[in-house]
Each structure stands twice: as structure tokens, then as C-alpha cells.
C-alpha positions in Angstrom: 138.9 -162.0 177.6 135.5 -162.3 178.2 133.6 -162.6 182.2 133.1 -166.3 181.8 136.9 -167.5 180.5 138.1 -164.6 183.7 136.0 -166.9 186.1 137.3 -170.0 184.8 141.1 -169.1 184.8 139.7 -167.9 188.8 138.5 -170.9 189.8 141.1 -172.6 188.3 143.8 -170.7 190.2 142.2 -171.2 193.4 141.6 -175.0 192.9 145.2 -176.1 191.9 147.0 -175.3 194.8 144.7 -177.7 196.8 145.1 -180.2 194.2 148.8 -179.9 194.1 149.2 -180.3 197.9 147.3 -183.3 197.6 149.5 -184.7 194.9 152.9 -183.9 196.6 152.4 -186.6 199.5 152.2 -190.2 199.4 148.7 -191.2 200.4 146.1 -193.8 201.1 144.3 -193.2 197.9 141.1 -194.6 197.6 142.2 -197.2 200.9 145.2 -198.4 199.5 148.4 -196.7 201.2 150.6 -198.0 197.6 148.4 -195.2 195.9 149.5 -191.5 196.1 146.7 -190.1 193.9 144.4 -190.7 191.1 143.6 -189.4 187.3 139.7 -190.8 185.5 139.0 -190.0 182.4 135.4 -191.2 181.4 132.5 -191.1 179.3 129.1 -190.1 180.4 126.4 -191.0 178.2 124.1 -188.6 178.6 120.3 -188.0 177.7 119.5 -184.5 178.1 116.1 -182.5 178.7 115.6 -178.5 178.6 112.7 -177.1 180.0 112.0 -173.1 178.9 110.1 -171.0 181.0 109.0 -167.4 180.5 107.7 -165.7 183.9 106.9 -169.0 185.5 104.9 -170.1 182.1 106.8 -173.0 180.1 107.1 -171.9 176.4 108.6 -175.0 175.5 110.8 -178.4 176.0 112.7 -180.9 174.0 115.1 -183.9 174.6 118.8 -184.6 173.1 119.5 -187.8 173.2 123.1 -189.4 173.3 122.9 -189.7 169.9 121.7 -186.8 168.7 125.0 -185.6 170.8 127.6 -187.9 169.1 126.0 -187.0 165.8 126.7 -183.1 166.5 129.8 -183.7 168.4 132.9 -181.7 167.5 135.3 -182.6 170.4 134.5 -183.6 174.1 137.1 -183.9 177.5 135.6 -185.7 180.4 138.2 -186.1 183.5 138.7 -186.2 187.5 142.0 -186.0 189.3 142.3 -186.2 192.9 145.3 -186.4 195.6 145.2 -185.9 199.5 147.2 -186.1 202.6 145.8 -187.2 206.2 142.1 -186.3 206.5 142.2 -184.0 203.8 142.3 -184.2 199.7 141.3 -181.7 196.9 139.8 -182.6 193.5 139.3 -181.0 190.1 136.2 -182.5 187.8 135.9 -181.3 184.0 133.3 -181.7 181.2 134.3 -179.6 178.1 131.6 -180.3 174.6 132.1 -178.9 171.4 128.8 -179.4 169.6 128.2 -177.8 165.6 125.0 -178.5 163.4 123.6 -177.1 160.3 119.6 -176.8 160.3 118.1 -176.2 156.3 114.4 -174.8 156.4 113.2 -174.3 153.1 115.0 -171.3 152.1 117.2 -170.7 155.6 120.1 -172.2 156.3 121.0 -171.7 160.8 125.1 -172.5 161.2 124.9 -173.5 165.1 127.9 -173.9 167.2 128.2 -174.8 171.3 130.6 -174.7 173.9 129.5 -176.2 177.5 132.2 -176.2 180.1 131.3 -177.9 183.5 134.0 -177.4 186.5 133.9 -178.6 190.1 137.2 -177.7 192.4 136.8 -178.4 195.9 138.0 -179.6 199.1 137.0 -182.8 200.7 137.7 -183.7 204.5 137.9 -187.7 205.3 136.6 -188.2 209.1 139.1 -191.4 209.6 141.9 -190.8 206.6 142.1 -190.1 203.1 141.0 -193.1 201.0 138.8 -194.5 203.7 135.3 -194.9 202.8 133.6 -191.7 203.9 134.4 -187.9 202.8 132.0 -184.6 202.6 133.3 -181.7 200.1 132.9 -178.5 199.2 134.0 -176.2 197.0 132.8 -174.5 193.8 131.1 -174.9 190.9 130.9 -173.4 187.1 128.9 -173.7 184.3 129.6 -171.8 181.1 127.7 -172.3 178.0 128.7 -170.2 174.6 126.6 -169.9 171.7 126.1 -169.0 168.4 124.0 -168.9 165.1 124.9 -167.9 161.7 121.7 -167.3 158.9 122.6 -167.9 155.4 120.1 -167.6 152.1 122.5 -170.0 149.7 125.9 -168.6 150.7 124.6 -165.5 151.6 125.3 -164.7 154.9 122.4 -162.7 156.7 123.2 -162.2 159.9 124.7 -163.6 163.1 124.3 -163.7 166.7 126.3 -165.2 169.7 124.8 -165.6 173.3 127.3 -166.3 176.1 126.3 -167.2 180.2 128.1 -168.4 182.7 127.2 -169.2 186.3 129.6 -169.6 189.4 127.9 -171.7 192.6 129.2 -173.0 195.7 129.3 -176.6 196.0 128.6 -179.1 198.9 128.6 -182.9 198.9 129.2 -187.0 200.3 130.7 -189.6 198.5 130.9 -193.1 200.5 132.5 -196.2 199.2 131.0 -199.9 199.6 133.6 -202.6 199.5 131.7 -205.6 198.3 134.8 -208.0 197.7 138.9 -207.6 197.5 138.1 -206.4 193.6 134.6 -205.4 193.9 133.7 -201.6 195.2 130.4 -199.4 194.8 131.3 -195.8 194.9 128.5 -193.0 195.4 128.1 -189.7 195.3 125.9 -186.9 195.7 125.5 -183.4 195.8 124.0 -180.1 195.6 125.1 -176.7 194.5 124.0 -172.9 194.7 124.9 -169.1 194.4 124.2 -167.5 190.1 122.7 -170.4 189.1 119.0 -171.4 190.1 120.4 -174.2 191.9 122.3 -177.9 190.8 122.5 -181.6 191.9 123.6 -184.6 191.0 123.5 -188.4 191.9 126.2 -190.6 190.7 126.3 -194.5 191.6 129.6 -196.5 189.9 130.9 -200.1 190.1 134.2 -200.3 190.3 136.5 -203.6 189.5 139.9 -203.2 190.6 142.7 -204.5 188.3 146.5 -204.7 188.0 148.8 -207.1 190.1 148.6 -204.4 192.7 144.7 -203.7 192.0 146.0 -200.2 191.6 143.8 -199.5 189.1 140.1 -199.6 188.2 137.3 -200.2 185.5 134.4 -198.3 186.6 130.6 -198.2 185.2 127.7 -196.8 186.7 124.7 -194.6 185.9 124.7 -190.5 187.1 122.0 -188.5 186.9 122.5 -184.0 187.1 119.5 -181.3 187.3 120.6 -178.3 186.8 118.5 -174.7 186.7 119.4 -171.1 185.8 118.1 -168.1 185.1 118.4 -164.8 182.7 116.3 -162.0 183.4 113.0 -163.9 183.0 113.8 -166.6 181.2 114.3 -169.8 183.4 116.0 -172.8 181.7 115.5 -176.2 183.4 118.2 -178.8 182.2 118.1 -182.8 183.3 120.8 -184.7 182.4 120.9 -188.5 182.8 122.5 -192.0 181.6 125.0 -194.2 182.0 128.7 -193.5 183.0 132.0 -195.7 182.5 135.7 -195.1 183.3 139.0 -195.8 184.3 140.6 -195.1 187.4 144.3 -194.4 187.1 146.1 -195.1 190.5 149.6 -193.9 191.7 
């Protein structure tokens, strides 16, 4: 088991049991006491940017745009589940992408495949009651990415090589939610993070429209935007993520 699946099963073990107590009493999710907790799969559209530094010199950049992504995409899980109870609620937020791609130059064939895991667990406190329109978190962050390359001359195989990094970071944040209408909400969000990792943060903005008979549920859409920095030995890479986000919020 390698340093970076040890850290996830970690975090993993120390997030649940603040999720589950969450989860195991009815609650006023999201300011509705009907709703106990929530579950959001989504899509997030991203454009992404690297940025390669060597000793504070930049040695290079490039852009992946979404669909570049799709094009190499082998699988992808994008979900957040909440639950609380009085003026406290824990969350779990996870990005998993599979990517593979086969580059031909002239004579040399480059097998790539890429594993990105992104993981926020923390612990948010609500000043006047969970699902009420203020909360700060904090908890903890990790990013893993797993590489690796395979050279081939026809079917010959010529070599291989696999690069693995993974980065653990506390996390700190606000989220605030503006009612504009019985249906109508705008939820936002932003934070920061910090610890292996050169330092992480991220702006998200979503509409939401409640539906349902109950307006238990939601469709949400909205734009987020993630910079994200880290460093190995003296290599610095500089990643921006950004586009537009949509969902839907499962209430219960």
C-alpha cells in the first residue's frame, strides 16, 4: 500500500465519524427542518492550466481544456454529502479522474495514464443552526495525483516509468447562502488551504432552484474557480482550474 492510498484511507477514517453523527439526527438541512441531510453528485467543467517552474524560473505551461478532458476521460466521480445536528455538521467532498492517452511521434509511441484524487473532510460550525445561512469549516484537505508512461517502438516496449505525489493540507473556509425567492437560492463558497502543498483556494458561486412538492430537492448551476500549488524538490507546479459547475442536491 503505497504513502498516498495510507493517507487517504487516514483521512477517510477520521472524516466519517463526523459525517455519520451528522447523518444520525434529524436536522434543518440547508433551512428546512423536513431535511435530515444531503447527497450532490455534480459535474464540474473544468479548464485547466499548469504552470512549471524550475528554481523560481518557469520552463513551461500549457492549457487542458474540458474537452481535451472528456476526450481522454476513462472514468470520473464527482460528489458532496453532508449531515449535522444543532450548530454543528461535517461534510465529505470527492473528485476521482481517470484520464489515458496515446501520443505517436514519428517513431515513439508514449502510453499515458492519470489518476487525480481530490478530498475535503471537515467540520463546519453554524453561528445560529445548521441549515441557516452562515457556517465557517475546517478540516483537511488531499490531493493525490498518480502517473505513468509507457515507450513503445511498434509493439516494442522500451521502457516505463510511474511518478506518484500526494499532498495532505489543512483546510479553512465560509459558505453563506442568499435566499432570493421561496425556490430561488445563491449558495457561495470559499476557501483556502495549506500544510505539503504550496498552498490551495477556491471560489465557488451556484444557483440553486428548489424542486419537489416539498422543495426538498435542488437543481444547482454555477461557475467555481480552484488554484492550487505544490512543490517537489525544485520543481514548483502551478495548477488553475476553472469553469462552470452544475448539480443536484438530494435532500432527506
Amino acid at each position: 500500500m503505497n504513502a498516498g492510498f495510507k493517507r487517504l484511507v487516514t483521512f477517510c477514517t477520521l472524516g466519517t465519524p463526523v459525517l455519520l453523527a451528522g447523518l444520525g439526527t434529524p436536522v434543518a438541512a440547508q433551512g428546512n427542518p423536513d431535511f435530515n441531510w444531503s447527497v450532490t453528485p455534480y459535474l464540474w467543467a473544468t479548464d485547466t492550466t499548469v504552470d512549471l517552474s524550475f528554481r523560481d524560473t518557469n520552463i513551461g505551461s500549457g492549457n487542458v481544456s474540458f474537452g481535451d478532458l472528456v476526450d481522454a476521460l476513462d472514468a470520473a466521480f464527482m460528489i458532496h454529502a453532508e449531515g449535522g445536528d444543532g450548530h454543528w455538521s461535517g461534510f465529505v467532498d470527492l473528485t476521482y479522474l481517470d484520464t489515458s492517452k496515446t501520443n505517436t511521434r514519428q517513431a515513439l509511441t508514449i502510453d499515458s495514464e492519470s489518476e487525480q484524487i481530490f478530498l475535503d473532510v471537515a467540520a463546519a460550525w453554524w453561528p445560529w443552526g445548521f441549515g441557516d445561512n452562515l457556517n465557517l469549516y475546517g478540516g483537511a484537505r488531499y490531493t493525490s495525483f498518480s502517473d505513468s508512461f509507457r515507450f513503445r517502438a511498434a509493439e516494442q516496449v522500451l521502457g516505463e516509468q510511474n511518478q506518484d505525489s500526494d499532498y495532505a493540507d489543512f483546510l479553512v473556509g465560509v459558505r453563506y447562502r442568499f435566499d432570493l425567492s421561496q425556490r430561488w437560492t445563491l449558495l457561495t463558497q470559499a476557501d483556502t488551504s495549506f500544510g505539503e502543498s504550496e498552498g490551495t483556494w477556491l471560489a465557488r458561486a451556484n444557483i440553486g432552484y428548489s424542486v419537489g412538492k416539498r422543495r426538498q430537492n435542488r437543481i444547482l448551476f454555477g461557475y467555481q474557480f480552484k488554484q492550487a500549488e505544490f512543490e517537489d524538490d525544485d520543481l514548483t507546479t502551478d495548477f488553475t482550474y476553472k469553469g462552470a459547475m452544475t448539480g443536484f442536491n438530494f435532500r432527506f
